[in-house]
C-alpha positions as CSV (number, residue, x, y, z in Angstrom):
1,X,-42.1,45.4,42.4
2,X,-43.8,44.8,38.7
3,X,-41.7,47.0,37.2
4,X,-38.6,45.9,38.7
5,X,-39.5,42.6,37.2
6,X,-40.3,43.7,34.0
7,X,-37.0,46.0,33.3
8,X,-35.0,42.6,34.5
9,X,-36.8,40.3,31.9
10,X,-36.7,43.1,29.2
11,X,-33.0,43.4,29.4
12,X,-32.0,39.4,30.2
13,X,-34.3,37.7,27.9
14,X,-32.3,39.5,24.8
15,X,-28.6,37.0,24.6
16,X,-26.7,38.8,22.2
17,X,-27.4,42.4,20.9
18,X,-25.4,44.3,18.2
19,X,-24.1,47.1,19.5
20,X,-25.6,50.3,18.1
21,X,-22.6,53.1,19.1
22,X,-19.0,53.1,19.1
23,X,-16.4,53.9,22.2
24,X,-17.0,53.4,26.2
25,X,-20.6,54.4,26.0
26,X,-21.8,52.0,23.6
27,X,-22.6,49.2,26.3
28,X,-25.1,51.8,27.9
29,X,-26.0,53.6,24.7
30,X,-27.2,50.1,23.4
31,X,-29.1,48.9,25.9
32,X,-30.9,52.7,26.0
33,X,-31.9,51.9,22.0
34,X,-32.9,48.0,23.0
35,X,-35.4,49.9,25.8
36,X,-36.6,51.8,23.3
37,X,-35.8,54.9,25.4
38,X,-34.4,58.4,23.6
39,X,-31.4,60.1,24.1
40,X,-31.7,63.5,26.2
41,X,-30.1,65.6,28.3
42,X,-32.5,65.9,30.9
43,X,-31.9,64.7,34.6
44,X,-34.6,62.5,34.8
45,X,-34.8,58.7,35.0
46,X,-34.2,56.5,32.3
47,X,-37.1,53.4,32.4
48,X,-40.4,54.2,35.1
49,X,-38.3,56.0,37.5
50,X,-35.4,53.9,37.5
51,X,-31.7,55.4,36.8
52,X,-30.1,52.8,34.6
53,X,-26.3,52.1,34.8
54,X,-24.5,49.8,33.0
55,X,-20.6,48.6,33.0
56,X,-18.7,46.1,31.1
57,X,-15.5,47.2,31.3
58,X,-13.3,45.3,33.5
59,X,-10.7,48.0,33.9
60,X,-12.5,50.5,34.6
61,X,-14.9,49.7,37.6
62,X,-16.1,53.8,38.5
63,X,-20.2,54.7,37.8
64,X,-20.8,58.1,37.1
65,X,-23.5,59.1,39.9
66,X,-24.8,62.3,38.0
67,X,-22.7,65.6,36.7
68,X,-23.0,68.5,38.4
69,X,-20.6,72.0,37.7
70,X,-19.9,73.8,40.9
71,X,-23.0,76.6,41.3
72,X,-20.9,79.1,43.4
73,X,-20.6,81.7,40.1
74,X,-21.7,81.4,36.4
75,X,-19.0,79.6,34.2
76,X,-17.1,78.6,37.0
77,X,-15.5,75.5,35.1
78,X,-14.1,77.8,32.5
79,X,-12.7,80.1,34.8
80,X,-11.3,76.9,36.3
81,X,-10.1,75.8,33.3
82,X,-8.5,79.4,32.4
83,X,-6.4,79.9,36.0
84,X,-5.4,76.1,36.5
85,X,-5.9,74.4,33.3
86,X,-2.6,72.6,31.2
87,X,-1.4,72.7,27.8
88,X,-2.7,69.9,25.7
89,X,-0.2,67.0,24.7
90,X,-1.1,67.4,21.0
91,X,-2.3,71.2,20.7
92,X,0.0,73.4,22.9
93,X,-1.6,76.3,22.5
94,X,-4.6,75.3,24.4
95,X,-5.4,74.3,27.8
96,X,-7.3,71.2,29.0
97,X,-8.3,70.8,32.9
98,X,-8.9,66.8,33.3
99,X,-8.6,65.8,37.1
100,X,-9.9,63.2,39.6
101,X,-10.4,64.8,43.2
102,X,-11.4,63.8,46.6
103,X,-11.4,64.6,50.0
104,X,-8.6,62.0,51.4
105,X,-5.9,63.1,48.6
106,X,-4.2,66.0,46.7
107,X,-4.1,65.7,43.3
108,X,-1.6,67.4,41.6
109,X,-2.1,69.3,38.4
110,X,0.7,69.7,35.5
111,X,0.7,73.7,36.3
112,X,2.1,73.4,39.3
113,X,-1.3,73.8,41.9
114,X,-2.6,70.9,44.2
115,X,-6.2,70.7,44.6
116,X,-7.9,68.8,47.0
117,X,-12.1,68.4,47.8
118,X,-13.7,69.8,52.0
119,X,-16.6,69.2,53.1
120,X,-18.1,72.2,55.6
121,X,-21.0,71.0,57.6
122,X,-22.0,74.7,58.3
123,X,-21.7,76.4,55.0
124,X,-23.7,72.8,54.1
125,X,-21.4,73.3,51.0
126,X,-18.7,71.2,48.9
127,X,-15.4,73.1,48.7
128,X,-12.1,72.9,45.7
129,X,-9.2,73.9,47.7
130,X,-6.8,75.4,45.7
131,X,-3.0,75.2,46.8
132,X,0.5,76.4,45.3
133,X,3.5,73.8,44.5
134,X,4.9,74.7,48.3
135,X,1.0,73.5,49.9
136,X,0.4,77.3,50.6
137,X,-3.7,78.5,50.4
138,X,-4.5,80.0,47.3
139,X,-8.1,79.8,46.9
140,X,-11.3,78.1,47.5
141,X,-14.0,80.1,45.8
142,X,-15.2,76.7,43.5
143,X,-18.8,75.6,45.6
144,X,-21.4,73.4,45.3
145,X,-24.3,74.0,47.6
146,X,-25.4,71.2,49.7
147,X,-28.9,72.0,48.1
148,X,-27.9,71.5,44.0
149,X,-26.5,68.4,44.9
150,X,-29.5,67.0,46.8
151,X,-31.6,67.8,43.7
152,X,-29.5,66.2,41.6
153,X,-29.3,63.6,43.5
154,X,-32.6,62.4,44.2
155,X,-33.6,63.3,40.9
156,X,-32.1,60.8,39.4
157,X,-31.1,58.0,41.6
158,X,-34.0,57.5,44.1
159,X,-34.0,54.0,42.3
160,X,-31.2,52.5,40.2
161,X,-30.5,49.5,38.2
162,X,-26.7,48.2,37.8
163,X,-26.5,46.2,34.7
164,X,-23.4,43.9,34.1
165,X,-22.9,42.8,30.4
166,X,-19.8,41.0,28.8
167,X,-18.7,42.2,24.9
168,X,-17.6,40.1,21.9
169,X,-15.9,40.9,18.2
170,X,-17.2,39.4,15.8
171,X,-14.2,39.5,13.2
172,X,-17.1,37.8,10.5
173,X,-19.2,40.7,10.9
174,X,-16.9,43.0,12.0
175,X,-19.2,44.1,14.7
176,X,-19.4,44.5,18.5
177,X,-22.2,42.4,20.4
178,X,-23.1,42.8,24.2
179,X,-24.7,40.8,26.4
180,X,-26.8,41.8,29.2
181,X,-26.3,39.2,32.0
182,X,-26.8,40.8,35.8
183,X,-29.3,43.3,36.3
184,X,-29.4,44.6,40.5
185,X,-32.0,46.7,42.1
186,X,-30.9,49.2,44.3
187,X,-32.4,52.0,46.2
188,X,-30.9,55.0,47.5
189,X,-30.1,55.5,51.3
190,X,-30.5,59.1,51.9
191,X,-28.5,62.5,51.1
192,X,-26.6,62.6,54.5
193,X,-25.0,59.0,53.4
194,X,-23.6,60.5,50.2
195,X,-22.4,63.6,51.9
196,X,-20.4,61.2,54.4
197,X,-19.1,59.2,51.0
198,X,-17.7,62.1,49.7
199,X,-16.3,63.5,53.3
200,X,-14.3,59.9,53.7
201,X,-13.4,59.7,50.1
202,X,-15.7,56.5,48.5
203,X,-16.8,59.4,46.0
204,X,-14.7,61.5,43.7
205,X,-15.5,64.4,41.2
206,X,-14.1,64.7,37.7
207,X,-13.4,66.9,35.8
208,X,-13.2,66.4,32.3
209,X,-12.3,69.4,30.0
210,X,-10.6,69.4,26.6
211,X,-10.6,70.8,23.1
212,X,-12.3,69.9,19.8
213,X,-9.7,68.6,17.2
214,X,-11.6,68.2,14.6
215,X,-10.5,71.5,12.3
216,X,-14.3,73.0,12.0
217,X,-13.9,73.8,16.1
218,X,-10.8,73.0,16.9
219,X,-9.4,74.5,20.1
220,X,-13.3,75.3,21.0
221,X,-13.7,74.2,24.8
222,X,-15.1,70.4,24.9
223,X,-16.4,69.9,28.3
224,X,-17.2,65.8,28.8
225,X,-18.8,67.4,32.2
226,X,-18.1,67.3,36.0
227,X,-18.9,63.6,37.2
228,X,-19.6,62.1,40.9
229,X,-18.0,58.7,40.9
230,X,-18.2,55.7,42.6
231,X,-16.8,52.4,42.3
232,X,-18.8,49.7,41.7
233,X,-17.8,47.9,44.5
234,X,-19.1,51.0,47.1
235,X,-22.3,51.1,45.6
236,X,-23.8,49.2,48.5
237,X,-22.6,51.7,50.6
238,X,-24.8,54.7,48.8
239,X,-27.6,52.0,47.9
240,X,-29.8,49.6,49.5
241,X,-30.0,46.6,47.2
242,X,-33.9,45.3,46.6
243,X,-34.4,41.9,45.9
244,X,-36.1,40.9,43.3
């Protein structure tokens, strides 16, 4: 419980902080540099075993959960990308692959193909149904293994802090200044409850592909990742909140 306190007063006691990047990360990437905590890429938590999320948005209420490509065969987002990517807006001559699917919905992608998430219980695997523009089966050979995703899962988000913070301009400065107001304990229910979310639809995957446009790699493949959303107003429903 100490440490639940402490990460609270650390981030609550602070009123107004400059932020320290630019774009929708910078509410998270600020409070990361005001914890004093390095950026990395590995998949472990951010502060004493606690996953640290933080939203200030009010437009945009979806957490990212962790990211996690399909492990069924090597590059299998690129060979997504290849067979049922679209042409970029700006830059027809490459393709880009950025889609939001679930289990309740198809989602329909500008080439013509309907893709839509299954769950099979006895493969203990997450499946990408592929479908043509007439709903006929094309393919369903994009997996993730039951097993991946419970690493990946309770890697990361055994324990997990939701952090609510409002932003300002300051025209005087010209600078952008959070503040971090709400900070919730949670802790996670189990595997089987996230499997369930993602069988009745609460969570959603992403996938976020583009290009560099920059002229020193443009056209190279940009992959943002493959998220596992939520909404913020589900999280209850994957977490136990701990009160504190």
């Amino acid at each position: 419980m100490d440490k639940y306190i402490e990460l609270k007063e650390r981030i609550l006691n602070k009123g107004w902080v400059e932020s320290t990047a630019t774009g929708n990360a910078a509410v998270g990437i600020t409070l990361e540099n005001m914890l004093g905590k390095e950026r990395e890429n590995f998949e472990i938590p951010d502060y004493n075993g606690i996953e640290i999320k933080s939203k200030c948005s009010v437009r945009d209420n979806n957490i990212t959960l962790f990211s996690s490509v399909p492990d069924s065969y090597l590059f299998e987002t690129k060979r997504l990308l290849e067979t049922y990517g679209y042409h970029d807006d700006e830059y027809q001559n490459f393709k880009i692959f950025n889609v939001v699917l679930n289990t309740k919905y198809m989602t329909y992608v500008k080439s013509k193909y309907y893709l839509k998430l299954s769950i099979d219980y006895r493969l203990q695997q997450l499946i990408l149904n592929v479908y043509g523009i007439n709903g006929e089966f094309i393919e369903n050979n994009a997996r993730w293994s039951f097993q991946l995703l419970k690493e990946k899962l309770e890697r990361k988000l055994k324990e997990m802090a939701f952090v609510e913070a409002e932003r300002k301009w300051c025209p005087y400065r010209k600078k952008v200044y959070f503040r971090y107001h709400t900070v919730t304990i949670y802790k996670l229910k189990s595997f089987t409850k996230f499997i369930e979310l993602i069988d009745d639809g609460t969570i959603s995957v992403t996938f976020n592909v583009s290009v560099y446009r920059d002229l020193r790699r443009l056209g190279k493949i940009y992959d943002h990742g493959t998220i596992f959303r939520i909404s913020k107003f589900d999280i209850e429903k994957l977490f136990d909140k701990i009160d504190v």
